[in-house]
N, C-alpha and C positions, 0 to 999 in steps of 0.2 A: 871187285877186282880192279885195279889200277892202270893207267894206262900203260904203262911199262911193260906191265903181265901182258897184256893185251897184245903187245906188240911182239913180243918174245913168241908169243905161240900161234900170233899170224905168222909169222917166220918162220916156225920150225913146221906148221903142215906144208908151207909155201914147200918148202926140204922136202919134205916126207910125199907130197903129190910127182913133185920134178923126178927123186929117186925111184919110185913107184913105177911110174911112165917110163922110167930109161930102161928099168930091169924088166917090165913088162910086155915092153913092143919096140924096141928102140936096139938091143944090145951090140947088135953088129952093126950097126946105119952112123956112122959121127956125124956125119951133116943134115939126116931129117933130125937126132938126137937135137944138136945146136937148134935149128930150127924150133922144135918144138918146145922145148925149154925157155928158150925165148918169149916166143908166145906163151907162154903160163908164168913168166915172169911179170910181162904187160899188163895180162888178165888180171892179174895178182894187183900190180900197182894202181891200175884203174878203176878196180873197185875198194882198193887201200884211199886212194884220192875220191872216191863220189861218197863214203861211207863211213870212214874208219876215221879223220881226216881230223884233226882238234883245232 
């Protein structure tokens, strides 16, 4: 698989966890919503840069 691929489908669970998480526990909250997105964004890019990284 390519790095391309690779990146495309880190991305789209990146999508797929945040959307998960919003419709799951978050629906009526906008601001823990923000918050928590955020943080899985980070989490996301921190192990994109310790791991993923070329």
């Amino acid at each position: 698989m390519g790095t391309s691929a690779i990146r495309v489908l880190y991305a789209l669970v990146m999508v797929v966890i945040i959307v998960g998480v919003d419709l799951a526990f978050f629906r009526d909250e906008p601001w823990q919503r923000l918050a928590v997105n955020i943080g899985i964004v980070l989490v996301f890019g921190a192990f994109y840069i310790r791991f993923l990284k070329d």
